[in-house]
N, C-alpha and C positions, 0 to 999 in steps of 0.2 A: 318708620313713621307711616309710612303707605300701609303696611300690614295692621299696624295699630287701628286708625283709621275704619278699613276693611272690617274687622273682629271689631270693633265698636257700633259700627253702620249695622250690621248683620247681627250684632247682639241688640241693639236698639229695635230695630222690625219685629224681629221676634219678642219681645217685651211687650212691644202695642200690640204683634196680634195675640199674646196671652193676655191681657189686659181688654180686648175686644172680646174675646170668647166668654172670660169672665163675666161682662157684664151682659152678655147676651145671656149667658148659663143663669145669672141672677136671676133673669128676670124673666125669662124661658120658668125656672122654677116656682116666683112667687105667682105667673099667670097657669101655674097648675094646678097651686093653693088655690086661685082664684074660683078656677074652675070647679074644684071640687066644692066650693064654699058655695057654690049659686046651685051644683047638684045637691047640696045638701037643705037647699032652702033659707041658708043662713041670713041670707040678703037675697033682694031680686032687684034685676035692674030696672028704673024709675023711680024705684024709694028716695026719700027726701036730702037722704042720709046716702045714697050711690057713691056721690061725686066726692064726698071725703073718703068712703072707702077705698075709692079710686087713685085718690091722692099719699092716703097713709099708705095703699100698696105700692106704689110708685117710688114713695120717701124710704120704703124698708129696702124695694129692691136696689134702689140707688145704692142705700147703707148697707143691705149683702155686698153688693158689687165689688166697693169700695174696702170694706174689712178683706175679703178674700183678695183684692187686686194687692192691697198692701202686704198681707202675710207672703205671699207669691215671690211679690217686688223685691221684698225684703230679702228673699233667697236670692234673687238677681242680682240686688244691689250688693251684698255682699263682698265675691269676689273683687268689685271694684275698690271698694273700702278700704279690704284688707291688699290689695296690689298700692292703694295709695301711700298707706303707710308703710308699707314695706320697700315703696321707692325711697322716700323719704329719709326711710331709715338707711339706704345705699346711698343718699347724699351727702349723709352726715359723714360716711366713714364706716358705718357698722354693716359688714357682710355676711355677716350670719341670720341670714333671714330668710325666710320662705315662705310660698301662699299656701296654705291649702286647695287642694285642686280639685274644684267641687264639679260632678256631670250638669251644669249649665245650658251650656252651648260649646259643642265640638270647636267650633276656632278659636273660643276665648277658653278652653282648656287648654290648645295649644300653646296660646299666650302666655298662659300662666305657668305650663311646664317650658317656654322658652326662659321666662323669666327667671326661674329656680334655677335653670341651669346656667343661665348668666348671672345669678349669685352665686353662683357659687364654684363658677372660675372665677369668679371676682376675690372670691373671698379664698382659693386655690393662692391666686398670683400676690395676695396682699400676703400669705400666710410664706412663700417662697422668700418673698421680699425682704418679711424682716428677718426670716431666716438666714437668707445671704447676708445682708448687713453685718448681725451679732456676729456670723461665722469668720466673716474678711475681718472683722473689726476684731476679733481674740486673732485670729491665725496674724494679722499686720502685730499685735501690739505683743507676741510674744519674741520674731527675734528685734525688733527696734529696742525693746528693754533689753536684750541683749545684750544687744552694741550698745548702748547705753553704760551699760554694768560695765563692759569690760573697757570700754571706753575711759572710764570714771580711773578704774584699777590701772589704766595707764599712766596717768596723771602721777601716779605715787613714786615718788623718786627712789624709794627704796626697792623698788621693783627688780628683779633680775633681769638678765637679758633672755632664758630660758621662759622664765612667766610672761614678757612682753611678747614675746614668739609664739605663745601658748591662747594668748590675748588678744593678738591681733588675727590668729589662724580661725579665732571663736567669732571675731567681728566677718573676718570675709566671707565666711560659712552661714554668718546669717543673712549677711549681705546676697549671697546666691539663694538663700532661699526667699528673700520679700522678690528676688529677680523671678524667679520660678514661681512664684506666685503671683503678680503681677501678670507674666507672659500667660500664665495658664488660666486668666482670670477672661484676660483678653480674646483669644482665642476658642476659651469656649462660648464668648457673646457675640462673638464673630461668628461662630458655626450654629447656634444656637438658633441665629437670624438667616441663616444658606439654608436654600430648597433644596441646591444640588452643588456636583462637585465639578469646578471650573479646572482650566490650566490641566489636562490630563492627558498624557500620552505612554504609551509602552515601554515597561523596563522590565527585567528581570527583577522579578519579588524574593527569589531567593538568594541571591546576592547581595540588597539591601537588608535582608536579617541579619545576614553574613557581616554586613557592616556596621551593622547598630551591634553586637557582638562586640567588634574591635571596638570601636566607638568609646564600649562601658568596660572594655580590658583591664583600665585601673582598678575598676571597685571588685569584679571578681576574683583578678590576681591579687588584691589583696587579703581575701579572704580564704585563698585558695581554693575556688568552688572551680568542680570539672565541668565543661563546655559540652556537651552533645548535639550535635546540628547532623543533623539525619534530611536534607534540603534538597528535593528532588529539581531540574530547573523549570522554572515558570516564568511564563509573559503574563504579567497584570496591566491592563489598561486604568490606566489611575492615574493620583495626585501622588507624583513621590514625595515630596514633602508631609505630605498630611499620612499619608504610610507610613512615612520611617518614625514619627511623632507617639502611631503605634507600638512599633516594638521596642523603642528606647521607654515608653512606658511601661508597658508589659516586662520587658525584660529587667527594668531597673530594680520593678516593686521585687521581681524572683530572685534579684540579689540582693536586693533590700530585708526580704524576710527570709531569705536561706543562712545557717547559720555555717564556721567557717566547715571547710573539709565537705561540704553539702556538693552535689551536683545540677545541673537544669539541663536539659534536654529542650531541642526545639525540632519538630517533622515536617514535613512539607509535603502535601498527597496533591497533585493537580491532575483532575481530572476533565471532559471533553466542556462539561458545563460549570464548574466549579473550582474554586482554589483551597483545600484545606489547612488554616496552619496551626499547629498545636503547641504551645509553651510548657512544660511542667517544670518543675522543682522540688526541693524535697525538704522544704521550709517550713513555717511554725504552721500553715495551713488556716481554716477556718473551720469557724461553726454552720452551724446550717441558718441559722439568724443571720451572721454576716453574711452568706452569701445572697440574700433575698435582698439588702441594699446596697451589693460592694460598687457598682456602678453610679450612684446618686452622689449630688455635690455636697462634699465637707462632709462623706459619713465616712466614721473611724471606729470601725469596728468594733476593738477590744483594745485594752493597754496595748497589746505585745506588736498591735499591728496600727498602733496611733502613737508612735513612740517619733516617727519622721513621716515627712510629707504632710500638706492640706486637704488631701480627698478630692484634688479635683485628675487628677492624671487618668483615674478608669472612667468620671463620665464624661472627659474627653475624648477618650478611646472610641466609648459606645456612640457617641456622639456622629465620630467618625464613619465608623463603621456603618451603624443608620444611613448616614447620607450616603454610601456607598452603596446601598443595597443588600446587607450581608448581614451577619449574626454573628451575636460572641456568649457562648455560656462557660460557665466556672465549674469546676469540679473538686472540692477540696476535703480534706479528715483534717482536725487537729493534731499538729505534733508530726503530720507524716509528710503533708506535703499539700500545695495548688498546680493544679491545673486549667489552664486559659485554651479552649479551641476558637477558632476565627474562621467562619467561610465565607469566602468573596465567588460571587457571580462573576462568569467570564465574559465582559463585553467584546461584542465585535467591532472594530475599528478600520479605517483604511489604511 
């Protein structure tokens, strides 16, 4: 408001003193018509007829003044016009708007490009908004239908005891996923709103890979995918919780799209300023289009890689990692395999 204010105050002064120069400029001009009209004889002063002269020249430079103050003004008045309705128009709800940013005056250009840019995170955060919405709202109402369905299919007495097994293994599996969905929903609004990362103290980082490994021992051993951990040791000063949330995601999706008999390899390089950790597999891979969004909330690539999960587990990750200080890039071919690196900064601690 204060800056408002300021940029109003200082566009206003400057309006009167173009509006004072103008009518000096008028009449600066008609007294040079004047002149030359008495050099020319046309009149002379004392004639009977002077003092109307004197008066229609007065009347016209008034009415220069005024024509040119207004054509002027009117460039002035402008940007305020179009900044009103374009407030207006963010009142109603519609953020798609913008001023034109005409050279004015220097602080009311600035205003005007503050304003554009506050429409248009405005109209950023309205566009994320309904985006999450529609997304929670399909990713909620596919397994509820679900369990719904299978639910229903329980009801039927003729049922086996092998399809009720089969039925109720389909309800708990969706029941873990609205849970996983839910928690991941949570957690990223959580970090989302963090500047930084609390509760942190020093653990071996390569031993926690080691256990987010065990951890996912069922879905690999079932597929029979081979383990490689190449884990040099490391002290990370960190959140271990909000780390280990890392590689049980990272390493889930490597099992998630490795198919069976595949392998994933995980390297560990620590070095004096830095921790590097590398994920591959030898899974369905990506395009190069997926890879420019694999981090954004509820984006699902292709069929082959939107078949399980919600899309929020990798901009969790990133999410993490940000707050952390560190970096995570992808590196993937289709058909051959992904690759996830992760570097963390080594803080010093007491």
């Amino acid at each position: 408001m204060r800056l408002f204010k300021r940029v109003f105050a200082n566009w206003w002064l400057t309006l009167v003193g173009y509006v004072f120069i103008l009518m000096i400029l008028s009449m600066m001009i008609m007294a040079g018509i004047g002149t030359i009209l008495l050099k020319l004889k046309l009149f002379t002063v004392g004639e009977p007829n002077f003092a109307v002269v004197i008066i229609a020249f007065t009347m016209t430079s008034i009415l220069l003044g005024t024509v040119i103050t207004s054509i002027v003004g009117k460039r002035f008045m402008r940007p305020i016009i179009l900044l009103t309705k374009a407030t207006e128009e963010i009142a109603k709800g519609n953020f798609d708007v913008s001023v034109p940013e005409y050279r004015v005056h220097t602080s009311f250009d600035h205003l005007i490009q503050d304003f554009n840019k506050m429409a248009r995170e405005l109209k950023g955060i309205e566009t994320l908004r309904s985006d999450f919405i529609v997304n929670v709202s399909h990713e909620f109402k596919t397994p509820i239908a679900s369990i719904e369905g299978y639910a229903t299919l329980l009801q039927d007495e003729n049922t086996s005891i092998e399809e009720r097994y089969e039925y109720t293994q389909m309800i708990i599996d969706s029941v873990k996923q609205l849970s996983t969905l839910s928690s991941n929903i949570l957690n990223l609004s959580k970090l989302e709103n963090q500047e930084i990362v609390i509760e942190k103290h020093p653990f071996q980082l390569d031993e926690q890979i080691r256990q987010a490994f065990l951890i996912l021992e069922p879905q690999w051993s079932q597929k029979n995918i081979q383990i490689y951990p190449e884990l040099s040791p490391a002290i990370y000063y960190g959140n271990a919780d909000l780390m280990m949330q890392v590689w049980l995601n990272i390493i889930g999706n490597a099992i998630k799209f490795t198919k069976k008999s595949g392998s994933i390899s995980a390297d560990l390089i620590a070095s004096q300023h830095e921790i590097s950790v590398i994920i591959s597999d030898t899974g369905i891979g990506m395009t190069a289009e997926v890879q420019k969004h694999i981090f954004e909330k509820f984006y699902q690539g292709n069929h082959d890689r939107s078949t399980e999960g919600n899309g929020l587990g990798l901009a969790l990750v990133k999410r993490i990692i940000d707050l952390c200080g560190g970096t995570i890039t992808v590196q993937s071919r289709s058909h051959i395999g992904t690759s996830f690196k992760i570097v963390l900064p080594i803080e010093e601690y007491d």
